[in-house]
C-alpha positions in Angstrom: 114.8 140.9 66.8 117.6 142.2 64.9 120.2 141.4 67.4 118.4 138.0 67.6 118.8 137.1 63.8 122.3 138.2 63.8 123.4 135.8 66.9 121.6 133.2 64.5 123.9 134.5 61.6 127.1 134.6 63.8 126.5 130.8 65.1 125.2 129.5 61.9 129.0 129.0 60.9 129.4 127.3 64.0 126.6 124.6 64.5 127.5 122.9 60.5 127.2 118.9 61.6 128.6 115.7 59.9 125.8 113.5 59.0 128.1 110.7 60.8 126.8 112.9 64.2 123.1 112.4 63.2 120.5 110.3 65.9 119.3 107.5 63.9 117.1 106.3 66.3 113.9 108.5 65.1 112.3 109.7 62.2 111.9 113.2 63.2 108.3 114.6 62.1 107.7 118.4 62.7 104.2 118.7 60.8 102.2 117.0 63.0 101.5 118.0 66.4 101.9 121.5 68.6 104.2 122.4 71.2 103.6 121.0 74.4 101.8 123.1 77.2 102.0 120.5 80.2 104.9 119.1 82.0 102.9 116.6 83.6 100.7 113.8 81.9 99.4 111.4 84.0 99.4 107.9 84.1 99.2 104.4 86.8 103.0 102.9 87.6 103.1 100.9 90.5 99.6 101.2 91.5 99.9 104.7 91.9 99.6 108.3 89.7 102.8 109.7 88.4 103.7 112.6 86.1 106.6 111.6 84.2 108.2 108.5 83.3 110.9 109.3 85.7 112.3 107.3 88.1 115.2 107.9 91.2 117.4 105.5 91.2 118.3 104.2 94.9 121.1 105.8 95.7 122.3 107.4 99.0 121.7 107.4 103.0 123.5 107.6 106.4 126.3 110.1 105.6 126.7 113.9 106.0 124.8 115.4 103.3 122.5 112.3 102.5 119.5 114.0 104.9 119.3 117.2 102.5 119.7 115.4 99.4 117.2 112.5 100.0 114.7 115.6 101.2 115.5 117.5 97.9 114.7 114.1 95.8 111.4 113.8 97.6 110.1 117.1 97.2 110.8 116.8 93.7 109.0 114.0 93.2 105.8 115.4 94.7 106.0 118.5 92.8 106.6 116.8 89.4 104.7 113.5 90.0 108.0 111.1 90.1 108.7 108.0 92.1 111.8 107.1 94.5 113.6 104.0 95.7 116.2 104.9 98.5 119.8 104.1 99.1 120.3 100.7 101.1 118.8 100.9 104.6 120.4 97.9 105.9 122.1 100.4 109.0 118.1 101.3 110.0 117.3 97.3 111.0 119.2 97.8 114.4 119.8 100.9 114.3 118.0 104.1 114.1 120.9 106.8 114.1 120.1 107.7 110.5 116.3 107.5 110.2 115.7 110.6 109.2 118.1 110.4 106.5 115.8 108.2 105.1 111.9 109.1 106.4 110.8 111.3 103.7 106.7 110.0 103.5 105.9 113.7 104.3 107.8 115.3 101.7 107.3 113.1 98.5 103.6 112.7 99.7 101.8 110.0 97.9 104.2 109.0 95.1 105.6 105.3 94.8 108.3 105.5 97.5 110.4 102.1 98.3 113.2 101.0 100.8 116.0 99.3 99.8 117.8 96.1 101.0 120.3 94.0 99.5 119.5 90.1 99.1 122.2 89.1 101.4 120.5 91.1 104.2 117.2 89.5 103.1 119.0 85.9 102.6 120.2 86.1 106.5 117.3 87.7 108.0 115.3 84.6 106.0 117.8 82.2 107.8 117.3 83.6 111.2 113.6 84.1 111.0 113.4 87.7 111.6 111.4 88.7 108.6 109.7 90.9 110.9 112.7 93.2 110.9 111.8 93.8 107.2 107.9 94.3 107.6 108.6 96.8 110.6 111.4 98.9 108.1 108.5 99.1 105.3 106.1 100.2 107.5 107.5 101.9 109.9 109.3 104.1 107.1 106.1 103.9 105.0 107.2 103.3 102.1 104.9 101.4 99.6 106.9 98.7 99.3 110.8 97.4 99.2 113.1 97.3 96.2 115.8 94.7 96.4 119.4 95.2 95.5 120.9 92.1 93.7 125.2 92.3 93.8 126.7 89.4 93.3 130.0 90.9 91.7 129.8 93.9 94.1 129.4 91.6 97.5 132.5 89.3 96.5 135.0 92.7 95.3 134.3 94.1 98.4 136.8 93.1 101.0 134.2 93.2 103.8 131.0 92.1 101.5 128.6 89.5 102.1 128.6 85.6 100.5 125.1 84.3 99.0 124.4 81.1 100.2 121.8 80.5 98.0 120.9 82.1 94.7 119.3 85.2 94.9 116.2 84.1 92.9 115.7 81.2 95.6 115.8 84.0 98.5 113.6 86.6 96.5 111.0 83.6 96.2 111.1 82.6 99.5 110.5 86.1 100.8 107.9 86.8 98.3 105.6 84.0 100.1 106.2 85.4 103.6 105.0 89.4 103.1 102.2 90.9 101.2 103.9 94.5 100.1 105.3 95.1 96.5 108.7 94.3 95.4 111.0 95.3 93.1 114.3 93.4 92.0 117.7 95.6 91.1 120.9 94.9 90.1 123.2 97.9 90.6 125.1 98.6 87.2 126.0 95.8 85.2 122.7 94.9 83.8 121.3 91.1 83.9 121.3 88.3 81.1 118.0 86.7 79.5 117.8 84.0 82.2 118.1 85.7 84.7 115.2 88.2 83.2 113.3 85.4 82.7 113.3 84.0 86.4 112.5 87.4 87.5 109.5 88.2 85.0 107.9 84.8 86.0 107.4 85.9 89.4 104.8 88.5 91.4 107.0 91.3 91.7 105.6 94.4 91.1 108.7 95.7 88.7 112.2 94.6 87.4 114.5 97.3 87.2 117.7 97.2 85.2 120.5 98.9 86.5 122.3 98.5 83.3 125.7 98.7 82.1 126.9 102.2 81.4 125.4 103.9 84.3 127.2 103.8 87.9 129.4 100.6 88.1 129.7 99.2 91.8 132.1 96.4 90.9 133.7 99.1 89.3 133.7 101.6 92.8 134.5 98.4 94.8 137.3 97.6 92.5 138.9 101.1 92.8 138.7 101.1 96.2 139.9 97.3 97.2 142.9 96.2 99.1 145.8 94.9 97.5 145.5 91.5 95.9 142.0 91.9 95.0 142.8 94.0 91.7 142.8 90.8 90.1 139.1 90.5 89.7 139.1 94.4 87.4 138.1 92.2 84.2 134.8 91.5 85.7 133.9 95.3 85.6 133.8 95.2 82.2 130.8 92.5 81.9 127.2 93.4 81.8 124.2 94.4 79.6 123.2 97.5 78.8 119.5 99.3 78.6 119.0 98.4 75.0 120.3 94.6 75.4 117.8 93.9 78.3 114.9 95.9 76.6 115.2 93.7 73.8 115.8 90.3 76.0 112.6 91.3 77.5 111.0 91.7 74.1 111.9 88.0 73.4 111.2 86.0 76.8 107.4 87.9 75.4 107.6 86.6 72.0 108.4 83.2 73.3 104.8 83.4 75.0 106.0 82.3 78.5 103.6 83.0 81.3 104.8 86.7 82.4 103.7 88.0 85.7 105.7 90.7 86.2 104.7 93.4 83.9 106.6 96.6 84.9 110.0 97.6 84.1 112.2 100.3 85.6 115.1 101.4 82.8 118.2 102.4 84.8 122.0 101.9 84.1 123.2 104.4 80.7 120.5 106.8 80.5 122.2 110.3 80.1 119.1 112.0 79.2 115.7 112.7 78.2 116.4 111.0 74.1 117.7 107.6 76.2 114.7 107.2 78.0 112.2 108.2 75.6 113.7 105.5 73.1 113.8 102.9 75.4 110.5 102.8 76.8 109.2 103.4 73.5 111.1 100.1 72.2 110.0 97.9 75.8 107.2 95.7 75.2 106.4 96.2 78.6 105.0 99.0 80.7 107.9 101.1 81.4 109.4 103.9 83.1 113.0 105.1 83.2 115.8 105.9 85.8 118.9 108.2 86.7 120.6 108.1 89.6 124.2 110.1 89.6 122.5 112.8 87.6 120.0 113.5 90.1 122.4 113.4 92.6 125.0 115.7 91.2 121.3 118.6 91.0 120.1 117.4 94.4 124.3 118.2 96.4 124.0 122.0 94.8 120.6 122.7 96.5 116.6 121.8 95.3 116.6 125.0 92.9 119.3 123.7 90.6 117.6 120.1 90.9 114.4 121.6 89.7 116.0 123.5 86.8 117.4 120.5 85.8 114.0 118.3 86.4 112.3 120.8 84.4 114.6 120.6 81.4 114.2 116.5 81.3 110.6 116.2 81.1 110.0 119.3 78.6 113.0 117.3 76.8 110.8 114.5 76.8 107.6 116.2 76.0 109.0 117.6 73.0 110.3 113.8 72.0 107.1 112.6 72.4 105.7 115.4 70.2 108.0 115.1 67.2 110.1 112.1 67.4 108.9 108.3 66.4 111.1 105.4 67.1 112.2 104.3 63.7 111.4 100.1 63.7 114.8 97.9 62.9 115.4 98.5 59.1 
């Protein structure tokens, strides 16, 4: 104890903050609950029992090290109670080099768990009648249902990327009528506008998730790595909505008192830790869970013990927000 209180001596003249560095988010209130004793607290997202608000971005599949680090994700989501979306599997339609890469149903068990296709995919598989090929990837992978990646910026930066010929909204419609498993709707890092929010939130999908600005940019990557001559489009990179913008469009299209169908939202795109999320699924008006992607990743590459350290240290972060923190109310 007495080496203890003098390390607390020795870094007192250390930690002195600025009021200017202060989180204003939260009125912080340490009389009135104890410490937490579970990491898990149970509740229904997506039909099915999770543990934490916690969600895995889609991310990554079909390279070297993709296998180990999708399996790492998995099992972490089974032992903490998490759910999953997986990178774009858009090589597994006609080809089946990579499935394992991507057929983890054993090893997340029975947590939400969704493939991943981008609307141009859906858009030309729509066009040539083949929505079988999409049924027979859900199932066949069983997953629980299929999240939808939505790039409109991304498709036309990359030099070899897809054209919509009709607006995504029309093709996520049309598709909706022809299968019966869940759906979710993504955009992949620059967020979405109220319009679009409010198209989406009007139809039976079984969540909306963000993507936001200020999380992984893939106009951005595309940008960086484009052919001469296509450096032009860089200013778009910059455009976007971030996490709090689109938590409080969603708060409006509410308050307008439009007919809203879709009721769950997944908050992804700037959410660098446990504080982020807690605040912005205390602020959404809807049911809500939120999402990292790179940060998992960077734990998952350096092996599933350093991924559950760092698991671990999010949702006791969050426990202890949820203890002693409440969102202050605009002032």
């Amino acid at each position: 104890m007495t080496d203890r209180k003098q390390e607390h001596i020795d870094l007192a003249f250390k930690t002195q903050l600025d009021a200017v560095f202060k989180d204003n988010r939260f009125y912080y209130e340490p009389m009135l609950r104890a410490h937490p004793v579970e990491l898990k607290k149970e509740f229904l997202f997506l039909g099915k029992t999770m543990g934490a608000p916690l969600w895995i971005s889609s991310m990554t599949g079909g390279t070297e090290k993709a296998g180990l680090i999708n399996r790492n994700l998995a099992k972490m989501c089974k032992e903490f109670g998490l759910g999953m979306g997986l990178g774009s599997c858009r090589k597994l339609l006609d080809n089946k080099d990579h499935w394992d890469d991507f057929d983890l149903r054993d090893e997340i068990g029975d947590q939400p768990f969704y493939a991943n296709l981008g609307v141009a995919q859906i858009e030309e598989l729509l066009a040539l009648k083949r929505v079988d090929k999409i049924k027979r990837l859900v199932s066949e992978l069983r997953t629980d249902g299929l999240v939808i990646h939505v790039n409109p910026l991304q498709e036309w930066f990359q030099p070899e990327g897809d054209r919509f010929k009709k607006s995504p909204v029309y093709t996520i419609s049309e598709l909706l009528e022809k299968v019966n498993f869940p759906i979710i709707v993504k955009e992949v890092g620059q967020g979405m506008g109220i319009e679009s929010l409010r198209q989406l939130l009007q139809l039976p999908l079984e969540a909306v998730e963000f993507a936001a600005f200020g999380g992984t940019n893939f106009a951005k990557v595309e940008s960086l790595r484009a052919r001469e001559g296509i450096q032009s489009y860089e200013p778009f990179t910059k455009v976007g909505h971030t996490g709090e913008e689109m938590v409080a469009f969603v708060n409006r299209i509410i308050s307008e008192g439009k007919d809203i169908v879709c009721k769950q939202i997944i908050i992804s795109g700037g959410v660098k830790n446990f504080l982020d999320g807690y605040y912005l699924i205390e602020t959404c008006n809807l049911l809500s869970i939120y999402g990292h992607g790179v940060n998992f990743l960077k734990y998952a590459t350096k092996g599933y013990d350093e991924l559950k350290k760092y698991v671990e240290g999010q949702i006791l972060g969050l426990r202890i927000a949820e203890a002693y923190l409440k969102v202050r109310n605009s002032e």
